[in-house]
C-alpha positions in Angstrom: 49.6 122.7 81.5 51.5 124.8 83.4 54.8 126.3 82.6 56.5 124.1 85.2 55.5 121.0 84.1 55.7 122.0 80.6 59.7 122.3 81.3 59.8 119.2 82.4 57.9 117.2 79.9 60.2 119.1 77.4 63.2 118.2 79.1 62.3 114.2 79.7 61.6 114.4 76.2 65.2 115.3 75.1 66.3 112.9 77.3 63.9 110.1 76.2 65.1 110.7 72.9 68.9 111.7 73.6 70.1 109.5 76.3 73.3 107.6 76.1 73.8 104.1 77.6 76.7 105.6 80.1 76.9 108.8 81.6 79.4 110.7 80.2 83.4 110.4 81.0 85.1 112.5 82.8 87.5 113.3 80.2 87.3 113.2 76.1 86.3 109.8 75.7 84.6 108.1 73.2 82.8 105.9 74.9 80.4 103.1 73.5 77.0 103.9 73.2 76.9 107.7 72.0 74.3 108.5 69.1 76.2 109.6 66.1 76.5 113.0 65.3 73.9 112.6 62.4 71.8 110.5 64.5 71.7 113.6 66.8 71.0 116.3 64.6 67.9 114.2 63.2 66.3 113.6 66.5 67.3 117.7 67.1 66.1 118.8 64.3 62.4 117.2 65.1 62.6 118.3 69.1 63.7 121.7 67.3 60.2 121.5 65.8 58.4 120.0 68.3 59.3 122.4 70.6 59.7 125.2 68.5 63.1 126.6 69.5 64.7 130.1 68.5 67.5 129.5 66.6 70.6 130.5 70.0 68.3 128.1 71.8 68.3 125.5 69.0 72.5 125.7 68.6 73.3 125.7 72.4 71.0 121.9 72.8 72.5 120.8 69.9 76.4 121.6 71.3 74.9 120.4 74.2 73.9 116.8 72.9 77.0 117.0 70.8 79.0 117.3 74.0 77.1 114.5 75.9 77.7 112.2 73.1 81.7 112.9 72.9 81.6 115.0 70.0 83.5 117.7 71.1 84.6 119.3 67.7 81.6 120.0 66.4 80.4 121.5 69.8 82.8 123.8 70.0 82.3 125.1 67.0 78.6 126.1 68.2 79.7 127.7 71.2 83.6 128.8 70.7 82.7 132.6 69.2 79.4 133.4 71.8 79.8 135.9 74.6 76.7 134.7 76.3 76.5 132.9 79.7 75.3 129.9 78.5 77.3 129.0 75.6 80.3 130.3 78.1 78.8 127.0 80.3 79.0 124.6 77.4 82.8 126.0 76.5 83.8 125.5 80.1 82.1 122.0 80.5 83.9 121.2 77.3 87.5 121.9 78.1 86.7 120.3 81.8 86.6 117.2 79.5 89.1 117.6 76.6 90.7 117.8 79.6 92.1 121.2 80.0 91.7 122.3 83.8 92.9 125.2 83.7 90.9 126.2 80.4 87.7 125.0 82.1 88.1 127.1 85.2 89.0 130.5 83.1 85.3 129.3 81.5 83.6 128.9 84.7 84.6 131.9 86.1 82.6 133.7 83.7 79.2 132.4 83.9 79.9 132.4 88.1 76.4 131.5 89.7 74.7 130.2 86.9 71.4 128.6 87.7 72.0 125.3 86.9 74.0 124.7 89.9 71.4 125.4 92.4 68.9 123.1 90.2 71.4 120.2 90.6 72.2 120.2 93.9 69.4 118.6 95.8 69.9 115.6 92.7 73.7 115.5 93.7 72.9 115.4 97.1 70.4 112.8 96.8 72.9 111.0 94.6 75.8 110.7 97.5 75.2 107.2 98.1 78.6 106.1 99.0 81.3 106.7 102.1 83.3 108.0 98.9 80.9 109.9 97.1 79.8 111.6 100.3 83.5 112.8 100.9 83.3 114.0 97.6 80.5 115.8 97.9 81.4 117.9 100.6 84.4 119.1 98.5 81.7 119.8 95.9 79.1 121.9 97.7 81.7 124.0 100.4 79.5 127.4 99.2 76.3 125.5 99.5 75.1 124.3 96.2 77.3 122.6 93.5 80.6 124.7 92.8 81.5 123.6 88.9 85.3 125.3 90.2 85.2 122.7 93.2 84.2 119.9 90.6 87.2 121.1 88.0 89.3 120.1 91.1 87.3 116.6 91.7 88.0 115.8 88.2 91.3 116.8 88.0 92.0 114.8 90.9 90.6 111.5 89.7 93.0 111.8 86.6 96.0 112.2 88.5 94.9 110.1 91.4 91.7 107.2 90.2 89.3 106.3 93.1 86.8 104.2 91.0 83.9 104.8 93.2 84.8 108.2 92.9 84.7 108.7 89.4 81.4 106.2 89.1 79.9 109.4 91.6 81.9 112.0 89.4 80.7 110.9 86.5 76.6 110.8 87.6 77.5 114.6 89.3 78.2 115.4 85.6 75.2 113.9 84.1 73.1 115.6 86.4 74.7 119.0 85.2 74.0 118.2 81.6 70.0 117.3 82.8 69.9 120.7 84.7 71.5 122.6 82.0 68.8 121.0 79.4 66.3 121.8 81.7 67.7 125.6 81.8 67.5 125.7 78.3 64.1 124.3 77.5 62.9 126.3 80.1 
């Protein structure tokens, strides 16, 4: 099996295991349908196993998960005291939701041009279904590929100012960040 396909039977298996029934609010939340937060570290701890994860991999999908599922206390804890890009991701992602704007963009300043971005954007892209969404999208991908700065802005703007359609296209935009960040890490 190549190491390609390996990546993404790894991360469809998170997911198959992981998924929520909505994607993920823009802001704090809760919404219905999370997994609890023990529900999540059981089905972690056997995709820990499974896919035998070093132990920073194993904490950043866990804060990860915790995040996607509205737990946002416990993953900040994993990520609040690591210097390294990817935990500086989950931190920004995190305060994008809480929401604290300004907190989000001092976070995703410092893991500028990470990866995941340029693994999202053709999804995003392809996601742009509607007159709004399209508009949005071009505020989203001004440099090319997603801008998490530009989408700090979008979300920003739907809390002071609520286009529905908007946030339903926000909201997917965000989900797909979370797959390609799952992706990055099982990679």
């Amino acid at each position: 099996m190549s190491s390609s396909t390996d990546k993404l039977s790894r991360a469809a298996r998170f997911w198959e295991r992981l998924a929520a029934a909505q994607f993920p609010d823009l802001g704090a939340g809760p919404r219905s349908g999370v997994l609890s937060a023990v529900t999540l570290e059981i089905r972690l701890l056997e995709l820990n196993r499974e896919f035998n994860l070093t132990i920073p991999t194993s904490e950043l999908l866990t804060a990860t998960a915790l995040l996607y599922h509205d737990h946002h206390d416990p993953a900040h804890n994993l990520v609040q005291d690591r210097g390294d890009r990817d935990a500086c991701l989950i931190h920004a992602l995190l305060h994008r939701r809480e929401p604290d704007y300004w907190n989000a963009a001092y976070w995703f300043r410092r893991v500028s041009g990470h990866p995941i971005y340029g693994m999202a954007t053709p999804a995003v892209i392809r996601a742009a279904q509607t007159p709004q969404a399209r508009a949005v999208l071009e505020r989203l991908t001004l440099s090319g590929n997603l801008d998490p700065l530009a989408l700090v802005q979008e979300c920003e703007r739907m809390a002071e100012c609520p286009d529905p359609q908007a946030i339903a296209y926000l909201r997917q935009v965000q989900h797909l960040e979370f797959a390609a960040l799952v992706e990055h890490l099982l990679a």
